[in-house]
N, C-alpha and C positions, 0 to 999 in steps of 0.2 A: 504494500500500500504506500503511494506517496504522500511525501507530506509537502504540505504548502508553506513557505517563508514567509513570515508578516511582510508586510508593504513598508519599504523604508518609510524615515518620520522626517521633518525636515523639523530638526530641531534648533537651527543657530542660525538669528538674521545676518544678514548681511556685515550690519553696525556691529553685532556683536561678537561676529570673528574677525574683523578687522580692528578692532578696539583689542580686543584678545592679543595679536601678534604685535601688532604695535605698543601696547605693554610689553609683551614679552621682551622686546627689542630694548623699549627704554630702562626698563629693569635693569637690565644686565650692564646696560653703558652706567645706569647709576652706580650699580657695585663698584663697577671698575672704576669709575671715577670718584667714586666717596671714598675708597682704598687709599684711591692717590692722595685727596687732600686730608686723607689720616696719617699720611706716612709723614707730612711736614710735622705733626706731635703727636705721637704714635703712642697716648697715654689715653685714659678716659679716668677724671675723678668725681666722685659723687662732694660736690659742692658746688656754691657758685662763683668758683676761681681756682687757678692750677692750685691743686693743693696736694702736695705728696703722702701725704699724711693719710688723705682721705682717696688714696688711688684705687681703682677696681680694677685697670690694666694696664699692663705696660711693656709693651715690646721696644726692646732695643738690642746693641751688641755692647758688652763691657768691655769685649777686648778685640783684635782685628782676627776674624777666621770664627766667632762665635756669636751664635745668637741666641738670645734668652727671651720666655715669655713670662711676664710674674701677672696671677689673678688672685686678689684678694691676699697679697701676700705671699703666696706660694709661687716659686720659681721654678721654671723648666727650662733644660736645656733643648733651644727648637731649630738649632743652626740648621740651615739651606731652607727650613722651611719657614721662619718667621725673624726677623730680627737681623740675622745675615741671609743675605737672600741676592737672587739675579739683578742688576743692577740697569736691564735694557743695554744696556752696551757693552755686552759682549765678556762681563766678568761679574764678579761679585762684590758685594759692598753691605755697610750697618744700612738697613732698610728693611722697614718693617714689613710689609708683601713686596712679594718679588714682580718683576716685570711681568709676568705671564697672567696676573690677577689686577692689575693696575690700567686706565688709561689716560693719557697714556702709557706707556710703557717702561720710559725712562723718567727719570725726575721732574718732576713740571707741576707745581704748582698750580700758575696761574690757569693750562692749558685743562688741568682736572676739574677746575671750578668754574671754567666756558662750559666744557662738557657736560655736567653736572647741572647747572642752573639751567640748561635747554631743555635736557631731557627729563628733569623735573616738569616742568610745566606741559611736555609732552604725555609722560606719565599721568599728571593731574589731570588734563582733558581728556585723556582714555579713560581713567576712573569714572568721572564725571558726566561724561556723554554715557558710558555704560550700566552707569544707576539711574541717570534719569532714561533713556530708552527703557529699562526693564521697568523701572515705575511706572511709563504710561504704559508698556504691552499689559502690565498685570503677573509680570512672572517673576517681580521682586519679592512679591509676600512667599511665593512658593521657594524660596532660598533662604526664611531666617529661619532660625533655629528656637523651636517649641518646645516648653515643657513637655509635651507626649514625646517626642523626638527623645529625648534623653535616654527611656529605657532600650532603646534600640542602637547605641552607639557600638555597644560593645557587636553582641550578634553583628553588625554590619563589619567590624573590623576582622572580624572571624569569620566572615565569609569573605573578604577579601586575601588572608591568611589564609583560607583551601579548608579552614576548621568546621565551616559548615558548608552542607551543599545548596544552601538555596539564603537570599538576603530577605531581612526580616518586612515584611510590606511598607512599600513607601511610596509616595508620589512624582513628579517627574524628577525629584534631588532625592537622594537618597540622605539619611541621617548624619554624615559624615561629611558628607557637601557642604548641609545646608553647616553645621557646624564651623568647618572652611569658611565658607562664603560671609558667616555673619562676622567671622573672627575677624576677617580680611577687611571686608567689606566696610563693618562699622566701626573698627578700634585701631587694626594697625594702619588701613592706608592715612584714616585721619591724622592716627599719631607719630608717623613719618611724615605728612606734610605741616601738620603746623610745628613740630618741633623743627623742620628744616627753616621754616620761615623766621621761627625765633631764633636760629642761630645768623641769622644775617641781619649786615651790622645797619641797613638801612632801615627793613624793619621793628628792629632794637631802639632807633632813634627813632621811629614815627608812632611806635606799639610796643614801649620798653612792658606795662601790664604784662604784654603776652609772654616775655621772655623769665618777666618776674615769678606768674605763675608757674612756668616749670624748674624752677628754683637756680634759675640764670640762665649764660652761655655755654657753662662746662657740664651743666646736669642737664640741660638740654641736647646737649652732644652726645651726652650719653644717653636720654632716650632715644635719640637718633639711630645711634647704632644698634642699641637692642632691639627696635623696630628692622631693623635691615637684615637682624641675624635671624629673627623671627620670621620673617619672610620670604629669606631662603629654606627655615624650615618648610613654608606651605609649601612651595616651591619642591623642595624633596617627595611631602605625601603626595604631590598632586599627582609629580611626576611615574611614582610609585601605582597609583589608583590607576592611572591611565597603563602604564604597563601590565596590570594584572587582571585589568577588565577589555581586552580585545586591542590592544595596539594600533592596531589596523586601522580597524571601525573607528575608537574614538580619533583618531586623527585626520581621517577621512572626512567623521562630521563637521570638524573643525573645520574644515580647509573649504569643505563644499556644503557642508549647513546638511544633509544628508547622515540621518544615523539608522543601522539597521538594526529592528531590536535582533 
């Protein structure tokens, strides 16, 4: 007896795989360029001014041929991979990421924070054109994250783990998404973009309140980054999710808005 294939769905407009890749893109220039303008003080302390005392990181080299990372006080030795690292030109040097994580690639300053302040605002308009298009379609309420949603986190992660055979009922997000999507969606891209904002110094001068409220420029910086590390975490599941539920297919939908259940 045969069987019949459901009918592909056409699940992704237009706006929202190109809103999609073009984050994608600007993301990643942001890492690379926020790397860069961390490498000029390759510290983060929780105050509001360089303060050693109250440091949470700090990559450097103490001596030439070694690099060290201290968190919270604790020291490692991360030579080639933090602190001494590739230098873009062709040898090694004290630098907190190496050329191959940085844009650009060799020392530049001024060149990571061109970089940086574009593709922020590129980033920002992707965000934004993609919360508002999904708030007029109506398919933003179906990505936050509900109290009934919660007993089902786990069963969903274990059906993606091979732990169970079958994912626990959901609607077009499954529990795990919507969890993603709100995490994303309503806390971290917010609080990567206004803590980016509070770290610039024109801002600072026209809306010093904003920079006050997250307890300066240097406890801001470090929100900054934690938002950035967090982000590569979603970045990890997503990529994870997408690997474990058909490759193929979800990247297909993406590209052609076409998903086949």
């Amino acid at each position: 007896m045969s069987s019949v294939r459901p009918a592909p769905i056409y699940r992704y407009a237009l706006l929202t795989r190109a809103s999609h890749w073009v984050w994608f893109v600007a993301f990643f220039v942001l890492v690379g360029s926020g790397l860069q303008i961390f490498n000029a003080s390759p510290n983060l302390d929780a105050s509001d001014k360089s303060d050693p005392a109250r440091r949470v990181l700090a990559i450097g080299s103490p001596a030439a041929g070694v690099g060290t990372t201290t968190i919270f006080g604790h020291t490692f030795v991360t030579t080639n991979w933090l602190g001494w690292t590739g230098n873009g030109m062709g040898s090694r040097g004290a630098r907190a990421f190496g050329a191959t994580l940085t844009i650009p690639g060799y020392q530049d300053l001024s060149g990571g924070r061109r970089w940086h302040l574009f593709f922020a605002w590129v980033a920002t308009v992707c965000w934004l054109a993609w919360l508002i298009s999904s708030a007029i379609k109506g398919s933003l309420r179906e990505m936050v994250l509900r109290p009934g949603d919660v007993p089902k986190l786990w069963p969903m992660q274990a059906y993606y783990l091979k732990l169970r055979e079958t994912p626990p009922p959901h609607g077009i997000y499954n529990p795990l998404q919507k969890a993603a999507y709100t995490l994303v969606l309503f806390l971290l891209a917010p609080l990567v973009v206004v803590t980016g904002l509070a770290l610039s110094p024109g801002i600072d001068a026209i809306a010093n309140p904003l920079t006050v409220v997250f307890g300066g420029r240097q406890f801001a910086r470090l929100w900054h980054f934690a938002g950035m590390v967090l982000l590569l975490g979603f970045f990890a599941i997503h990529v994870f999710q997408v690997a474990t539920q058909g490759f193929v297919n979800q990247m297909r939908s993406m590209i052609t808005g076409w998903y086949r259940p």
